[in-house]
C-alpha positions in Angstrom: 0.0 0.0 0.0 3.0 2.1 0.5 4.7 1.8 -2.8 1.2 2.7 -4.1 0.6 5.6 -2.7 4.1 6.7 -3.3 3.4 6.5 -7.3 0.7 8.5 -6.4 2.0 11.3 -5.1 5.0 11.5 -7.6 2.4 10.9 -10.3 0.6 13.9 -8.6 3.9 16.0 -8.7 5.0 15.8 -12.2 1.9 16.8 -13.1 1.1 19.6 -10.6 4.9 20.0 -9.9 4.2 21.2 -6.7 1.0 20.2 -4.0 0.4 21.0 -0.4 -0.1 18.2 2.1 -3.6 18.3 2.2 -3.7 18.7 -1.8 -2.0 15.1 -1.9 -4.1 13.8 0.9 -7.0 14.6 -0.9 -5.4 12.8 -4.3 -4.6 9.8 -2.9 -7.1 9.2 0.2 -4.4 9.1 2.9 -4.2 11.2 6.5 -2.3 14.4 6.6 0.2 12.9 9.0 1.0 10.1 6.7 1.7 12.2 3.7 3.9 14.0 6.0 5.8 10.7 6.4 5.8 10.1 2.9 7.3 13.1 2.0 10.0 12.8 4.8 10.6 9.3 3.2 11.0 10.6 -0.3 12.8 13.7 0.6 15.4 12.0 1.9 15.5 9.5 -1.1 16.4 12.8 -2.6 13.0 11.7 -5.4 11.2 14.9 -4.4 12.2 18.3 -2.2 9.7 18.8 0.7 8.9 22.7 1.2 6.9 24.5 3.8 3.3 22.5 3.8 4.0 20.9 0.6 6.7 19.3 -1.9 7.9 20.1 -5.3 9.7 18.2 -8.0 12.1 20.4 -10.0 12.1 21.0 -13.6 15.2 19.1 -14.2 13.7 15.7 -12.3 13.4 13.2 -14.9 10.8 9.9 -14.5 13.9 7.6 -14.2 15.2 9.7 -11.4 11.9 9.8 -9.6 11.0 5.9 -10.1 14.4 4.0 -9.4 13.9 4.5 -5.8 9.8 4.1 -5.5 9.4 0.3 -4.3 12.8 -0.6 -4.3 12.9 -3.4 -2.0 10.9 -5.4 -4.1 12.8 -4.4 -7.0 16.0 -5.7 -5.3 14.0 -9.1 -5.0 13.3 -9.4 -8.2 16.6 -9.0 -9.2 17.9 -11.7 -7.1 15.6 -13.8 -8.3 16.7 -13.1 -11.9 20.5 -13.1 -11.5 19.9 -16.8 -10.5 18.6 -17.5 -13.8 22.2 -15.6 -15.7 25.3 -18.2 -16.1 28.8 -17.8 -16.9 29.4 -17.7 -20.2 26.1 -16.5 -21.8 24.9 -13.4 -23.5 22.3 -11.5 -21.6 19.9 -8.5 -23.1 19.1 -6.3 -20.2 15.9 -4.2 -21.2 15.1 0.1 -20.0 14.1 0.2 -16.7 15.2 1.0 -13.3 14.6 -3.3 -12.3 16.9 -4.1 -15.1 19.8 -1.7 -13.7 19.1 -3.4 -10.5 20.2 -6.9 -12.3 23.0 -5.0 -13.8 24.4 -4.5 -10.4 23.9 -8.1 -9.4 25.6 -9.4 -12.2 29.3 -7.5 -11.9 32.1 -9.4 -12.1 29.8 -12.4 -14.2 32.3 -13.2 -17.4 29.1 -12.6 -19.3 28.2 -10.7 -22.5 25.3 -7.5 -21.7 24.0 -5.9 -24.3 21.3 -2.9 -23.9 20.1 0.3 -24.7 20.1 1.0 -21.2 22.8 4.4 -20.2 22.5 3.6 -16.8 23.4 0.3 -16.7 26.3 1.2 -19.0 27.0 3.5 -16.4 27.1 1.0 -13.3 29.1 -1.8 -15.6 31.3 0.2 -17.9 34.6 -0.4 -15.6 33.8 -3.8 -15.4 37.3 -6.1 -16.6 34.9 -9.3 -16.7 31.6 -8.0 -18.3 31.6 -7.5 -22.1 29.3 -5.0 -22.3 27.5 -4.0 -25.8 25.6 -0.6 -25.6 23.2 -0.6 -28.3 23.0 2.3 -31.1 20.2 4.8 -31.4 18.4 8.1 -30.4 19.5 9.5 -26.8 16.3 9.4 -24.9 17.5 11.9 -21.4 13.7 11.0 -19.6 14.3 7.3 -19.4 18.1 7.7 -20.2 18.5 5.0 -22.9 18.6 4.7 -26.6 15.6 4.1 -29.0 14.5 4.4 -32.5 15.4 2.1 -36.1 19.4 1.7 -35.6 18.8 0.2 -31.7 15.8 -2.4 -33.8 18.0 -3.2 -36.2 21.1 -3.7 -34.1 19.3 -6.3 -32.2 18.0 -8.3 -35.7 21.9 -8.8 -35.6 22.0 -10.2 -32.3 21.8 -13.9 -30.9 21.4 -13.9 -27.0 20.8 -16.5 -24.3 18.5 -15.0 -22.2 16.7 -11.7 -22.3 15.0 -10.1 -19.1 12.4 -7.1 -20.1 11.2 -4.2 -18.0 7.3 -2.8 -18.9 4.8 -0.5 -18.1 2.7 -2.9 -17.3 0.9 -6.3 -17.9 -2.5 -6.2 -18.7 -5.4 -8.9 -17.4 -5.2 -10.4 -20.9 -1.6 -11.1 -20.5 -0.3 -8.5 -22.8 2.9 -6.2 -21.8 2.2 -2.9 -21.6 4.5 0.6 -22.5 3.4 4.2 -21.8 6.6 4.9 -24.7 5.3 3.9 -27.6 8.9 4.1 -29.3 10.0 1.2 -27.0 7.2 -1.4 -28.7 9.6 -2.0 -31.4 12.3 -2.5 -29.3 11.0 -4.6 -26.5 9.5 -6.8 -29.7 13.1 -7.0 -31.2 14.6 -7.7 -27.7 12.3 -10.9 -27.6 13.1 -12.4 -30.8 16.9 -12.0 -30.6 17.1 -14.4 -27.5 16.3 -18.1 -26.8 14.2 -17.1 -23.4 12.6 -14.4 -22.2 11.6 -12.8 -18.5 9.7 -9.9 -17.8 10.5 -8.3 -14.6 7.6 -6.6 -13.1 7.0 -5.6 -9.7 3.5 -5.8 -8.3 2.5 -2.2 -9.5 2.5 -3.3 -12.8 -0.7 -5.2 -12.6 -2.9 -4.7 -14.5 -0.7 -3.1 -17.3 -1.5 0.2 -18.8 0.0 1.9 -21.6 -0.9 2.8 -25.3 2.0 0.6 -26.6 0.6 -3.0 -26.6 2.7 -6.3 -27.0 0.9 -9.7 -27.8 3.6 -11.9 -25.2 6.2 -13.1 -27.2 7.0 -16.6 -27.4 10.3 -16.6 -26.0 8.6 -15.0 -22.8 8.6 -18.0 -20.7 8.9 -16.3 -17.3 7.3 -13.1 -15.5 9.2 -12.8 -12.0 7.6 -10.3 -9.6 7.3 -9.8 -5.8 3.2 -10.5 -4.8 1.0 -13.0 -6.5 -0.9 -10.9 -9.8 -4.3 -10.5 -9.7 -6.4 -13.8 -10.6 -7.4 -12.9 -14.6 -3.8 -11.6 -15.1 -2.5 -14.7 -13.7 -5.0 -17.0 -15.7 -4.3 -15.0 -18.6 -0.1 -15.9 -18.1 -0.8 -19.1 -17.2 -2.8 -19.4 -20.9 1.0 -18.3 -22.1 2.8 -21.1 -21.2 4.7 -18.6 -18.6 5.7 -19.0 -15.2 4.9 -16.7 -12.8 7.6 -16.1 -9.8 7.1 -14.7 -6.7 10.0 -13.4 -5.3 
């Protein structure tokens, strides 16, 4: 309930980029005094700046920045869980996403091959001696810092990988993935096809998926690894899929 009402109020903020206590109490059907804990919480996550009565995101804050610390316990399970499933010797696609750069962090020092779009998990691995690390080609995207457009798509038709581990927006109660970025679609779709297995990381939040950008689940997907049981008709719907739901 927490995590929830965290993406609430930073939802709230980057719209409103700044609210009052009682303005984000109101939005999200919580006390006064537990916003006020929130926004100590968050504050010192250094994901918002608390003010007199209120809070404010600045106009340099990007999503990335904001997300990566919002439910990051059970993004750190998740990527425990996943690490388990990398072995020595194998190529690896790590997907956007602040989960995936969790997994990055897991997997230093792996004599492994990464390859992704993903700047700040080129960032965390790019003094790595034992990680051969492939940063794909493409269009600088600041918001979600990574790469996107035709030359990262193509790159990937190129590509043969062992596993692949996906981040989305969401999965939807019909099993679909979800993405709010329509340019990732594409990618996400490219990312599945270059590798033998897929997983799709996704932490309970991301049930049920929303997002204009809409993935029928790719064959390779054969595992969605997340931190609470999904919600019976998204679970029936994976289940349909041939793919394993983990809890972690």
């Amino acid at each position: 309930m927490k995590d929830l009402r965290e993406r609430a109020i930073l939802h709230h903020l980057r719209e409103a980029r700044a609210a009052s206590v009682a303005e984000l109490a109101e939005s999200t059907g919580s006390s006064i005094a537990t916003i006020r804990r929130d926004l100590q919480r968050l504050d010192e996550a250094g994901v918002l700046h608390r003010t007199h009565g209120g809070a404010v995101i600045g106009e340099g804050d990007a999503p990335f920045a904001t997300v990566e610390p919002v439910n990051r316990d059970a993004k750190e399970r998740i990527a425990q869980a996943a690490s388990a499933l990398v072995h020595d010797g194998q190529s690896v696609i790590l997907d956007i996403g602040t989960t995936t750069l969790q997994l990055a962090r897991l997997l230093r020092g792996r004599p492994i091959t990464i390859v992704t779009p993903n700047l700040a998990i080129y960032e965390a691995l790019r003094d790595d001696r034992d990680v051969r690390l492939i940063l794909l080609p493409g269009e600088y995207d600041p918001v979600y810092r990574s790469v996107s457009g035709h030359l990262a798509t193509e790159t990937l038709r190129l590509i043969r990988a062992d596993i692949a581990f996906l981040g989305v927006s969401g999965i939807s109660n019909d099993g679909d993935l979800r993405d709010t970025t329509i340019a990732q679609v594409p990618i996400k779709q490219a990312m599945a096809a270059a590798c033998d297995s897929a997983t799709v990381l996704a932490d309970h939040s991301k049930f049920p998926g929303s997002g204009a950008g809409r993935i029928a689940m790719p064959s390779t997907v054969t595992r969605v690894i997340t931190d609470e049981r999904p919600p019976s008709d998204a679970g029936l719907s994976l289940t349909a899929h041939d793919v394993e739901v983990v809890v972690a």
